[in-house]
C-alpha positions in Angstrom: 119.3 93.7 136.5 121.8 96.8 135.8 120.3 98.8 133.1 117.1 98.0 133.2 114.7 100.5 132.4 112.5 102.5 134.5 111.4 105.5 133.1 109.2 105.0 130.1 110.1 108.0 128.0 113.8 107.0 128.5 112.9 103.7 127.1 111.8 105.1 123.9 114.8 106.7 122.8 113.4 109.8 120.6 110.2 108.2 120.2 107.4 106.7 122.1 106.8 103.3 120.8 104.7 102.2 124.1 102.0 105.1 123.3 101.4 104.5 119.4 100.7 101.3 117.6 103.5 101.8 114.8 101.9 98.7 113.1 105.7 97.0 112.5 105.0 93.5 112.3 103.0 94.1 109.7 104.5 96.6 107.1 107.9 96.2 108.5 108.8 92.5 107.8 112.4 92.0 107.2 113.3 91.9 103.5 115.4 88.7 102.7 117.9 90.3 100.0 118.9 92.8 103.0 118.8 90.3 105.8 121.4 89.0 103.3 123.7 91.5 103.2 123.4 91.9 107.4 124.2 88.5 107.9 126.8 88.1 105.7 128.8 91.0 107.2 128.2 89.0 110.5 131.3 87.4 109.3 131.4 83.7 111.2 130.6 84.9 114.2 128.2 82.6 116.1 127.4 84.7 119.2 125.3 88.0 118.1 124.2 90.6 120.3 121.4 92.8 119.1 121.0 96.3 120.1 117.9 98.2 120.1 116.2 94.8 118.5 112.6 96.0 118.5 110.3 93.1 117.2 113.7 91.5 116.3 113.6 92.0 112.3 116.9 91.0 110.4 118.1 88.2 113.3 119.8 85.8 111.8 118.6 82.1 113.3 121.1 80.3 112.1 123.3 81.8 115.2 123.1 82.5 118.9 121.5 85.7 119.2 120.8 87.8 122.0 118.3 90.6 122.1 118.4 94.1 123.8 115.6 96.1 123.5 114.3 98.9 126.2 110.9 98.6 124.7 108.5 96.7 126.7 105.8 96.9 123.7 108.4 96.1 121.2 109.6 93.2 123.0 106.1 92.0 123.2 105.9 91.6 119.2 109.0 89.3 118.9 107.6 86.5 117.5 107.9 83.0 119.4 110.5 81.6 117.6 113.0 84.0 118.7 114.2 84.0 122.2 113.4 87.1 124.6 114.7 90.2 124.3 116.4 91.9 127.5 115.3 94.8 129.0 118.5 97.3 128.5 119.5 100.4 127.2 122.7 100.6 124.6 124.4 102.8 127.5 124.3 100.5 130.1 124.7 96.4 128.6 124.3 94.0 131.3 126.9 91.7 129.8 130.7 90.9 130.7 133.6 92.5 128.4 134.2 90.5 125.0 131.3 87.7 125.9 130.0 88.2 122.2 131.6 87.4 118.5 129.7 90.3 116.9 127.0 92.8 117.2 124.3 93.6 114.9 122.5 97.4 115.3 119.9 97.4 113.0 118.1 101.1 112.4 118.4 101.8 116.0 121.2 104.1 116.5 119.8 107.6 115.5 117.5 107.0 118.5 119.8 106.4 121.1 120.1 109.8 123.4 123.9 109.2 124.0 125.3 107.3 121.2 129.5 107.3 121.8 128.4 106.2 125.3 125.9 103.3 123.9 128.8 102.4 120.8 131.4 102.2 123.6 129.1 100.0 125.3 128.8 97.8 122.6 132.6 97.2 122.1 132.9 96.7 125.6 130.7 93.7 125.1 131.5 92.6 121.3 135.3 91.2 120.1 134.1 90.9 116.5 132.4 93.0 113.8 129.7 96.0 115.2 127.2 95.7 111.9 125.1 99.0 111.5 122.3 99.7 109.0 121.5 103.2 109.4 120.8 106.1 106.3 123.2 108.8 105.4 120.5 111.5 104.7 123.0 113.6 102.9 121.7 111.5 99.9 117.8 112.3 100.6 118.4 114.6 97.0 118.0 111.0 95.5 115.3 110.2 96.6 111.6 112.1 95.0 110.3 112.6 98.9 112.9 115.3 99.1 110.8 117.5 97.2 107.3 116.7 98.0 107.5 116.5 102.2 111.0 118.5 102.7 109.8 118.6 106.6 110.5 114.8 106.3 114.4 115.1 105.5 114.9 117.8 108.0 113.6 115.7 110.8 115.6 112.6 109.6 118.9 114.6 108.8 118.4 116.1 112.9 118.1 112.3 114.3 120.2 110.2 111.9 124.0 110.5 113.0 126.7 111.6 110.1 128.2 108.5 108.5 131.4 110.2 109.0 131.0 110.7 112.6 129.7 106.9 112.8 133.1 105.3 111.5 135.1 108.1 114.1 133.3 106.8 117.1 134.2 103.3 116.2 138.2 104.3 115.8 138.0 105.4 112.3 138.2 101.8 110.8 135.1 100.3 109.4 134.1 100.3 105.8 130.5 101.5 104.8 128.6 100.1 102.0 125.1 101.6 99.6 122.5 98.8 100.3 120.0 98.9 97.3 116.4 98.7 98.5 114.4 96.1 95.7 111.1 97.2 94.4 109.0 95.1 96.0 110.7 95.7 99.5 109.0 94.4 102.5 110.6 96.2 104.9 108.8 99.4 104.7 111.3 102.3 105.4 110.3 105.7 103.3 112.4 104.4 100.6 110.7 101.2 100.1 108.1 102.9 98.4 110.5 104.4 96.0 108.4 103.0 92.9 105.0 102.7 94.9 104.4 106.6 95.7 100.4 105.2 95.9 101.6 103.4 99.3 102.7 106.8 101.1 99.3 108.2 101.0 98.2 105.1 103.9 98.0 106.7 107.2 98.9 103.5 108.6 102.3 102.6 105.9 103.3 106.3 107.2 102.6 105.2 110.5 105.3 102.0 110.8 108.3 104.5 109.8 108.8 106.3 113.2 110.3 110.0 111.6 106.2 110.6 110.7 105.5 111.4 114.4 108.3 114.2 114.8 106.6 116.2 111.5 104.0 119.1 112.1 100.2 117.7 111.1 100.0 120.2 109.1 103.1 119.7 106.8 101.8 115.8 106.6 98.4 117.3 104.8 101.0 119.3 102.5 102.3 115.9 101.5 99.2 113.9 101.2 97.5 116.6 99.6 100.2 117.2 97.0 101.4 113.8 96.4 97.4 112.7 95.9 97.1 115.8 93.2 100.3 114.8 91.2 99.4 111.0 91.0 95.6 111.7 89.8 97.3 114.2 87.4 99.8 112.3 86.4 102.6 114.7 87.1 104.5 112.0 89.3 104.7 109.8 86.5 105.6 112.1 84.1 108.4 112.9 86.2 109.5 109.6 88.5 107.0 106.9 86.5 110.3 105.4 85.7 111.1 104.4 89.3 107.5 101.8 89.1 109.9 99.2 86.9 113.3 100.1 88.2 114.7 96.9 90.2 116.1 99.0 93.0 117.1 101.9 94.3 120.2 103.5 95.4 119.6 105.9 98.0 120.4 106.4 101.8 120.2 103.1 103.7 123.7 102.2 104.5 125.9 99.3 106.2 128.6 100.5 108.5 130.9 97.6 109.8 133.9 97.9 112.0 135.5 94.9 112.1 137.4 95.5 115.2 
């Protein structure tokens, strides 16, 4: 099949997901208020193709969907009621020209080694709206894990791609929307745990957001260490304890659609 992988670091994008057990399934479970917002940008289309699908979090089922995902560990966790996934890489889609209604790219992006080739790729394929979620890091000042693990923005700033540059690659016409993250989040990106600082001090929460695995063990113990102090001091809270009742949280995570 053309594109299918063969070298497992390549499959991995930036990181190795075949190596470490990231743990998704179970602190990375779709969260229903922004599976709303995905799908609804979906438009009508009823043909979706999903790039980079991992465990296949934010499908919609309500729609023909079908899964790319160079991952063979990732593939494995897609539960049974979705179909497949194929064994691809966003460069090189194994599909005819226009054969899909849209295309959904759901936190996948930053960790694609070429990613104008892998875009092209997907318009090749896709006649409809390209949906993105991704995270505009020049916002990380919002957000209180700026200050307390700067190592963490600088890593995610290097892999995340410029919103700016994202709309140029696809023509310079798609709109870009703030997606709010809710308190009680499931999906457990950095920001989920925006009024839950406790959470971030699990090895294994830290472990299901990838960007962990690029920063220095030693700047981790920084963190940890800190973070630990100003919660039993109550410095956090006298500083963010606000965040602990606030319905949601307007930081990086983004929606980039281009509708054609």
């Amino acid at each position: 099949m053309p594109g299918q992988p063969t070298n497992t670091r390549l499959s991995e994008g930036d990181f190795n997901y075949e190596s470490r057990d990231v743990g998704y399934t179970t602190y990375r479970r779709p969260d229903p208020r922004i599976a709303a917002r995905i799908h609804a940008s979906l438009g009508e289309a009823r043909g979706v193709l999903n790039v980079g699908a991992g465990a296949g979090s934010y499908e919609p089922t309500d729609r023909y969907v079908v899964a790319v995902e160079p991952s063979a560990s990732m593939r494995s966790k897609r539960p049974r009621h979705l179909s497949p996934a194929v064994a691809a890489f966003a460069q090189s889609i194994p599909f005819d020209d226009g054969v899909f209604d849209a295309a959904m790219l759901i936190l996948t992006i930053h960790q694609w080694p070429d990613k104008v080739a892998g875009l092209r790729e997907v318009r090749r394929v896709t006649r409809g709206p390209i949906v993105i979620l991704t995270f505009d890091w020049r916002a990380a000042d919002r957000f209180w894990l700026a200050e307390y693990s700067p190592e963490h923005v600088r890593v995610e700033s290097s892999r995340f791609p410029e919103i700016d540059s994202l709309v140029q690659w696809l023509g310079g016409h798609a709109r870009v929307e703030e997606v709010p993250i809710p308190l009680d989040c499931t999906d457990g990106v950095t920001e989920a745990y925006y009024g839950r600082p406790e959470r971030m001090l699990d090895p294994a929460v830290r472990a299901a957001q990838s960007v962990w695995g690029f920063v220095e063990p030693a700047a981790i113990s920084r963190f940890t260490e800190r973070l630990g102090a100003d919660l039993a001091s109550g410095a956090w809270d006298r500083r963010f304890g606000h965040l602990r009742t606030q319905p949601e949280f307007h930081g990086a995570m983004r929606l980039v659609i281009a509708d054609r």
